[in-house]
ZAKOLRO-318223 format. One record per residue: x, y, z of N, C-alpha, C, O in turn; residue number from 1; residue in three letters. Coordinates in Angstrom, 2 decimals. Each point is the difference from the previous one (the first is absolute). Layout:
# ZAKOLRO-318223
+---------+---------+---------+---------+---------+---------+---------+---------+---------+---------+---------+---------+-----+-----+
|     n.x |     n.y |     n.z |    ca.x |    ca.y |    ca.z |     c.x |     c.y |     c.z |     o.x |     o.y |     o.z |   i |  aa |
+---------+---------+---------+---------+---------+---------+---------+---------+---------+---------+---------+---------+-----+-----+
|       X |       Y |       Z |       X |       Y |       Z |       X |       Y |       Z |       X |       Y |       Z | NUM | ALA |
...
+---------+---------+---------+---------+---------+---------+---------+---------+---------+---------+---------+---------+-----+-----+
***
This chain:
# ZAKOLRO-318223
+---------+---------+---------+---------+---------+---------+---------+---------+---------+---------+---------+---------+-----+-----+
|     n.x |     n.y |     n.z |    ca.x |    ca.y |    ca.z |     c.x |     c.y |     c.z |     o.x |     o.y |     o.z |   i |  aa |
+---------+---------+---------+---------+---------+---------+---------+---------+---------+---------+---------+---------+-----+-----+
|   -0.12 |  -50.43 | -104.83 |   -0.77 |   -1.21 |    0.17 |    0.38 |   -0.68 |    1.31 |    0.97 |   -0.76 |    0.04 |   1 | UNK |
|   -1.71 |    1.00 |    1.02 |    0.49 |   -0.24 |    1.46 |   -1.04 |   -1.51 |   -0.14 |   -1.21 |   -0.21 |   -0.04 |   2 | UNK |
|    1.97 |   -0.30 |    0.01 |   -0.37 |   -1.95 |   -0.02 |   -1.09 |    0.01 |   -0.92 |   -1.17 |   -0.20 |    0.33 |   3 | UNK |
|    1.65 |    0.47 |   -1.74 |   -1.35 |   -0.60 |   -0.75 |   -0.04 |   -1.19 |   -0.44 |   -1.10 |   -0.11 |   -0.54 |   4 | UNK |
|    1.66 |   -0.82 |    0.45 |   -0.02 |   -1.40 |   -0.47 |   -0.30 |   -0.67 |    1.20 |   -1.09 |   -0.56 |    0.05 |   5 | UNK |
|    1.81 |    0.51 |    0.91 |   -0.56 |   -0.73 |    1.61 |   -1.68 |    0.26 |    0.26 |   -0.77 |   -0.82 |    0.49 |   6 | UNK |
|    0.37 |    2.42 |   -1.05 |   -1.23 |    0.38 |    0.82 |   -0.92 |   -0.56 |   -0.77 |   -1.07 |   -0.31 |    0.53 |   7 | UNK |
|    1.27 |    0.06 |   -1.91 |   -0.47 |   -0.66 |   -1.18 |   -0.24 |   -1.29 |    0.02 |   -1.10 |   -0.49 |   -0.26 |   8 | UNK |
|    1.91 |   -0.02 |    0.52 |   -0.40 |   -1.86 |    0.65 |    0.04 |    0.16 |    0.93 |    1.23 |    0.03 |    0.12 |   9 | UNK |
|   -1.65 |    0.16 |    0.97 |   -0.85 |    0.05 |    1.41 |   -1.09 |    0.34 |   -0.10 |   -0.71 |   -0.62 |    0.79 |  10 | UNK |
|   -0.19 |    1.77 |   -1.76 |   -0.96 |    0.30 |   -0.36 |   -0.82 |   -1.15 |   -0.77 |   -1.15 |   -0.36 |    0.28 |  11 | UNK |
|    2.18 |   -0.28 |   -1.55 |   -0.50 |   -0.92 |   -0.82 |    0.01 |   -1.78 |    0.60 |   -0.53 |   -0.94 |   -0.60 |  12 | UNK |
|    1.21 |    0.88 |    1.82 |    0.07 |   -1.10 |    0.89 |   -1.38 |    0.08 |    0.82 |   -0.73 |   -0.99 |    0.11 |  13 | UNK |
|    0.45 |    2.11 |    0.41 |   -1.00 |    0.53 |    1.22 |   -1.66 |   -0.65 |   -0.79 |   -0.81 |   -0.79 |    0.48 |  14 | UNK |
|    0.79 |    1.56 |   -1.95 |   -0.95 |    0.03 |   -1.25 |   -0.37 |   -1.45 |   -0.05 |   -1.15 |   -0.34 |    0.26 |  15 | UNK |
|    2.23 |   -0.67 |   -0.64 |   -0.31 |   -1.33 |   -0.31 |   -0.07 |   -0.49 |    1.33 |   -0.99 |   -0.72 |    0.13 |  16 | UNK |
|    1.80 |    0.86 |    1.11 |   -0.89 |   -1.15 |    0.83 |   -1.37 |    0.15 |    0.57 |   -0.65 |   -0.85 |    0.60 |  17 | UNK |
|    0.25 |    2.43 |   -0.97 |   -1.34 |    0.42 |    0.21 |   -1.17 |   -0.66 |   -1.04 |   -1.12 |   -0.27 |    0.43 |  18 | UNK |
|    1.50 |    0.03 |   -1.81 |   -0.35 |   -0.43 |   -0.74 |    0.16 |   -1.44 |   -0.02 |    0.00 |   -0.21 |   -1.21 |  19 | UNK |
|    0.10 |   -0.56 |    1.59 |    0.37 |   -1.43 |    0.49 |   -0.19 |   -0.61 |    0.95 |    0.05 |   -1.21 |    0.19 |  20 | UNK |
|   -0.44 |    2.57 |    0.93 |   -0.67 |   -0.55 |    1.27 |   -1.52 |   -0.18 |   -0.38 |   -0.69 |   -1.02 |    0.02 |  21 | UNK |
|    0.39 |    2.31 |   -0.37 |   -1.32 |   -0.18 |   -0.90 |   -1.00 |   -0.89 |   -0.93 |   -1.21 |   -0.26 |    0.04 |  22 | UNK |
|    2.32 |   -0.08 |   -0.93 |   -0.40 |   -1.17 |   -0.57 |   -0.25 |   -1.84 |    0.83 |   -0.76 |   -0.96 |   -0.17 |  23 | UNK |
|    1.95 |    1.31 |    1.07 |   -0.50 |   -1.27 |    1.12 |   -1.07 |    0.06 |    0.91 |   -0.55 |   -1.04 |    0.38 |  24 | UNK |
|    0.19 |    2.11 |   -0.01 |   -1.62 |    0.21 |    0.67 |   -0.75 |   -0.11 |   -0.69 |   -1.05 |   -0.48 |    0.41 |  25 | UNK |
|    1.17 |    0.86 |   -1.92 |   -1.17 |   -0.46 |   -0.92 |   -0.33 |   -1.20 |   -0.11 |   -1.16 |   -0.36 |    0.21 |  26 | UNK |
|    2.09 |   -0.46 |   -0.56 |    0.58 |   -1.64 |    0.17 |   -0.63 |   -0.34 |    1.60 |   -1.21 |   -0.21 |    0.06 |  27 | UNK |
|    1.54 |    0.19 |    0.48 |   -0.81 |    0.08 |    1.18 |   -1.18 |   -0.29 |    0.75 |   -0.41 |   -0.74 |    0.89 |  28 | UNK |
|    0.06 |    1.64 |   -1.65 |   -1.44 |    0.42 |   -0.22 |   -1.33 |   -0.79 |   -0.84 |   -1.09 |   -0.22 |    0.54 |  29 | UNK |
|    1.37 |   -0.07 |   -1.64 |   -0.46 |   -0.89 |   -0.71 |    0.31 |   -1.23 |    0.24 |   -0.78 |   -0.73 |   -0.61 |  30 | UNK |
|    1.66 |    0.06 |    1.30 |    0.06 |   -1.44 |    0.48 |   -0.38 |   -0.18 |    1.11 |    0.21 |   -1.08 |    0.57 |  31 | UNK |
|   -0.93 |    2.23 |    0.08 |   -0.35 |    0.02 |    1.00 |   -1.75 |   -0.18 |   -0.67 |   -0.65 |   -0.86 |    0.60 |  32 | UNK |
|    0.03 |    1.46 |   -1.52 |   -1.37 |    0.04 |   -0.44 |    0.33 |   -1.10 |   -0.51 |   -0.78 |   -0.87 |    0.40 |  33 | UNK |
|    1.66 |    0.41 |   -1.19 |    0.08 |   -1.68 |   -0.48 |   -0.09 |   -1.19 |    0.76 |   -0.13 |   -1.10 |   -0.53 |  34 | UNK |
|    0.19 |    1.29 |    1.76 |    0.08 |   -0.79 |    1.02 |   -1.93 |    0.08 |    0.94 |   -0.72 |   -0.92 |    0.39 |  35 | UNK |
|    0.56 |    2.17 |   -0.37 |   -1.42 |    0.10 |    0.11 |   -1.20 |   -0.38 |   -0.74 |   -1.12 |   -0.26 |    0.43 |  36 | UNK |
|    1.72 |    0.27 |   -2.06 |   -1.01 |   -0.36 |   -1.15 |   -0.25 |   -1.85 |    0.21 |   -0.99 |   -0.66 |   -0.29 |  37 | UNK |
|    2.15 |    0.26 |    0.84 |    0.46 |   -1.06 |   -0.53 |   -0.68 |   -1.02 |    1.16 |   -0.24 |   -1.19 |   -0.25 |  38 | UNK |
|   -0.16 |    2.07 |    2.10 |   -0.60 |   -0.39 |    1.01 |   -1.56 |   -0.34 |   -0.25 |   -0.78 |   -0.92 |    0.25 |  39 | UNK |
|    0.77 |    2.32 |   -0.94 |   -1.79 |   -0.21 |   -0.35 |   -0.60 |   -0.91 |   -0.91 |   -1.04 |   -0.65 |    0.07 |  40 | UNK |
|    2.23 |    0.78 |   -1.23 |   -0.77 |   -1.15 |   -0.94 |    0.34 |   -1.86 |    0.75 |   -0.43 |   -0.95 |   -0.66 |  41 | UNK |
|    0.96 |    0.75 |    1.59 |   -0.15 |   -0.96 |    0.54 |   -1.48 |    0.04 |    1.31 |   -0.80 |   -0.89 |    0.31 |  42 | UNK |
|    0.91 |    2.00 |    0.09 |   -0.98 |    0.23 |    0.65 |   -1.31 |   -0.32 |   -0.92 |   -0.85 |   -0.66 |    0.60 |  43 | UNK |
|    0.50 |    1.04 |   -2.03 |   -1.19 |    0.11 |   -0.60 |   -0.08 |   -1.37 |   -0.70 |   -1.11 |   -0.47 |   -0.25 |  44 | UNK |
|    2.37 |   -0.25 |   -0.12 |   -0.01 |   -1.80 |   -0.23 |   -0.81 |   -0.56 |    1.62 |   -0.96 |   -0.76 |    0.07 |  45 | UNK |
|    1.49 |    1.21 |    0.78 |   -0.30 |   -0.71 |    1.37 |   -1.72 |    0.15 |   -0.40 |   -0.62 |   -0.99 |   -0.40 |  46 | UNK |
|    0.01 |    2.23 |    0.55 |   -1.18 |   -0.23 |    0.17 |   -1.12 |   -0.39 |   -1.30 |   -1.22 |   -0.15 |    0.07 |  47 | UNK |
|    2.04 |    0.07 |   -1.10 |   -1.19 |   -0.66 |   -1.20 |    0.47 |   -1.19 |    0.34 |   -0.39 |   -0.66 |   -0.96 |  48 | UNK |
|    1.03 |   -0.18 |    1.75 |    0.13 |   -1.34 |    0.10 |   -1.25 |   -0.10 |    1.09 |   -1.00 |   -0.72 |   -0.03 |  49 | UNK |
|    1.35 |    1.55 |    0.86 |   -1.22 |   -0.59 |    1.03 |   -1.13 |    0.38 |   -0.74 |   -0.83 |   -0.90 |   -0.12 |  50 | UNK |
|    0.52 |    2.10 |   -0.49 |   -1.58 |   -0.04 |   -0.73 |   -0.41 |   -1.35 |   -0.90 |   -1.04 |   -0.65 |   -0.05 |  51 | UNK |
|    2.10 |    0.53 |   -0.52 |    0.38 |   -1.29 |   -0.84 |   -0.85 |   -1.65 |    0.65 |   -0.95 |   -0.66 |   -0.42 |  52 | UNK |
|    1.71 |    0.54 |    1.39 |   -0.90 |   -0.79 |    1.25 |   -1.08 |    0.46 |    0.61 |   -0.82 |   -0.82 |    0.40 |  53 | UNK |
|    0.65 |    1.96 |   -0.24 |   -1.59 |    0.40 |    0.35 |   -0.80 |   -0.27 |   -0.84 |   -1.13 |   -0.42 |    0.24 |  54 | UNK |
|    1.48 |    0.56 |   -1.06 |   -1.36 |   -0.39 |   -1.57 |    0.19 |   -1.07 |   -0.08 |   -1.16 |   -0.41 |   -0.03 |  55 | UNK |
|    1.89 |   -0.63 |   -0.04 |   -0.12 |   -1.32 |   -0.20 |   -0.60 |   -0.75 |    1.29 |   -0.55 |   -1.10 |   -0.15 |  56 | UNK |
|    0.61 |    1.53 |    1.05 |   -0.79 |   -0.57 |    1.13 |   -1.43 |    0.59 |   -0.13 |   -0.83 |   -0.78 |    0.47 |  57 | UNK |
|    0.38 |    1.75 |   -0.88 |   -1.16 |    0.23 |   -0.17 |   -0.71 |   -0.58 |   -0.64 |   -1.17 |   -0.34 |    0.17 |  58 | UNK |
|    2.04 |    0.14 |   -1.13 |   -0.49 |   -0.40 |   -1.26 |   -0.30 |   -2.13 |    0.37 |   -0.26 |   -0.74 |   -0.95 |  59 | UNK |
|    0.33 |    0.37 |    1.93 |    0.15 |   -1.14 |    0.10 |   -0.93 |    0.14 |    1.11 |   -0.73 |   -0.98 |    0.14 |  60 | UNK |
|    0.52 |    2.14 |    0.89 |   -1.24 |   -0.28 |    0.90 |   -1.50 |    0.15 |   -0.99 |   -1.04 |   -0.65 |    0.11 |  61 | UNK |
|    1.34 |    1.67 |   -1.00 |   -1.60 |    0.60 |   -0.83 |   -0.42 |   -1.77 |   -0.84 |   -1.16 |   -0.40 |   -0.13 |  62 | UNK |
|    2.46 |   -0.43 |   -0.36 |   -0.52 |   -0.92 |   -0.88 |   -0.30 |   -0.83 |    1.10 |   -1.22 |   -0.15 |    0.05 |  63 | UNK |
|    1.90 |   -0.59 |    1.03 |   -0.85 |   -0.12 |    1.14 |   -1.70 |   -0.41 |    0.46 |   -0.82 |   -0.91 |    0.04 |  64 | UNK |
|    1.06 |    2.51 |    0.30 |   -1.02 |    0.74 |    0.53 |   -1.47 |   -0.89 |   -1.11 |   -0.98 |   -0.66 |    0.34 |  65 | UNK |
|    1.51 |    1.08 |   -1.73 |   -0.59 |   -0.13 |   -1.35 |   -0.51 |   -1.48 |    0.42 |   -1.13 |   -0.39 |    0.29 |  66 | UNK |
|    2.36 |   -0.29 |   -0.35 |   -0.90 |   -1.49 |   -0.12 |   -0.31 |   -0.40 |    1.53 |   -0.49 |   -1.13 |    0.00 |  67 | UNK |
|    0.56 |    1.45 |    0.78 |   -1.12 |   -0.51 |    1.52 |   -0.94 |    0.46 |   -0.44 |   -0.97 |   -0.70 |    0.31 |  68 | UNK |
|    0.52 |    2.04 |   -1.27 |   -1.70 |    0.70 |    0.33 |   -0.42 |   -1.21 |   -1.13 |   -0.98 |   -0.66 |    0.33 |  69 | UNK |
|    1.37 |    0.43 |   -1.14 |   -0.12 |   -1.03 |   -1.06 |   -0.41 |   -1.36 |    0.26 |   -1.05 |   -0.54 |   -0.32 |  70 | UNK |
|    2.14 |    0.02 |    1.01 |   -0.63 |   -1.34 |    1.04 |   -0.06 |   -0.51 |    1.01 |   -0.20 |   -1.18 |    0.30 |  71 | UNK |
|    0.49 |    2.64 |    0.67 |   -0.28 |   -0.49 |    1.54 |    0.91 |   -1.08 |    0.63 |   -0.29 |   -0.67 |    1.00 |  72 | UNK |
|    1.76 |    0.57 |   -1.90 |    0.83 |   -0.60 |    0.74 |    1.14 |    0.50 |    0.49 |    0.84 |    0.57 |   -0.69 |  73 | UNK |
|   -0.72 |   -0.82 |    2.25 |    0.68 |    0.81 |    0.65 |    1.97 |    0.08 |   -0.44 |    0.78 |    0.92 |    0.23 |  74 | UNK |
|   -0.43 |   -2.54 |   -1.03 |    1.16 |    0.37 |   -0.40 |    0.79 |    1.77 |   -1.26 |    1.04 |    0.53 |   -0.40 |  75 | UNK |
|   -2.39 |   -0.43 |    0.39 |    0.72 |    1.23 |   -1.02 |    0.04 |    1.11 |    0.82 |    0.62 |    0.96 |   -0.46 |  76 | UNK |
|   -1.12 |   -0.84 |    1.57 |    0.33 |    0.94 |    0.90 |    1.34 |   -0.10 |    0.67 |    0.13 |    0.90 |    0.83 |  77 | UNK |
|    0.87 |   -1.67 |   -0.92 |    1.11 |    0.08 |    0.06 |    1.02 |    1.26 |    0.09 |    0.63 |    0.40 |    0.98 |  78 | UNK |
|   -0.68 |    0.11 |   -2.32 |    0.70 |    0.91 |   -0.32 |   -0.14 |    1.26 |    0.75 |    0.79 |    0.93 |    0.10 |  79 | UNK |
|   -2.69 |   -1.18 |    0.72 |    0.00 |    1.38 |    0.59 |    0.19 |   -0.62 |    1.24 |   -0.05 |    0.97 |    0.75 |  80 | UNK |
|    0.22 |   -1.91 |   -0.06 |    0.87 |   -0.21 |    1.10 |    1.18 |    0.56 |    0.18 |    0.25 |    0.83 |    0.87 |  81 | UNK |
|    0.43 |   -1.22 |   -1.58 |    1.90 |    0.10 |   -0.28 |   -0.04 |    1.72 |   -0.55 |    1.11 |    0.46 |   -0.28 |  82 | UNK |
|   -1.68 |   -0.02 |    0.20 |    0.05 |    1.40 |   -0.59 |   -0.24 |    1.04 |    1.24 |   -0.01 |    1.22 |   -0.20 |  83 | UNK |
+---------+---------+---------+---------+---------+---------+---------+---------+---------+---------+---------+---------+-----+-----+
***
């Protein structure tokens, strides 16, 4: 037995930090997509806020719009000024 216990844990040392390096790239890896998931869904809050305000400003030029054809007074055209 020409170094079997030394060659044995060097083999089984070699095994686990291979196995442990591994598992930290996995780790890694996924906090890395956790960090991307986490960009977009602020990204996709960002823009239903602005659709959010797009429809409500529309929604305030059409009623507007609605009451000038109604009575020909120019204050309800406002909203499509400012819009």
């Amino acid at each position: 037995m020409r170094g079997g216990l030394t060659r044995r844990m060097v083999i089984a040392s070699a095994l686990l930090a291979l196995l442990t390096s591994a598992a930290f790239a996995v780790l890694l890896l996924a906090i890395r997509d956790q960090r991307n998931s986490a960009q977009l869904a602020l990204h996709s809050q960002e823009v239903l806020a602005a659709a959010n305000r797009v429809e409500r400003l529309l929604v305030d030029i059409e009623t507007g719009t609605r009451g000038y054809l109604l009575t020909g007074e120019d204050r309800f055209l406002q909203p499509a000024h400012a819009g």
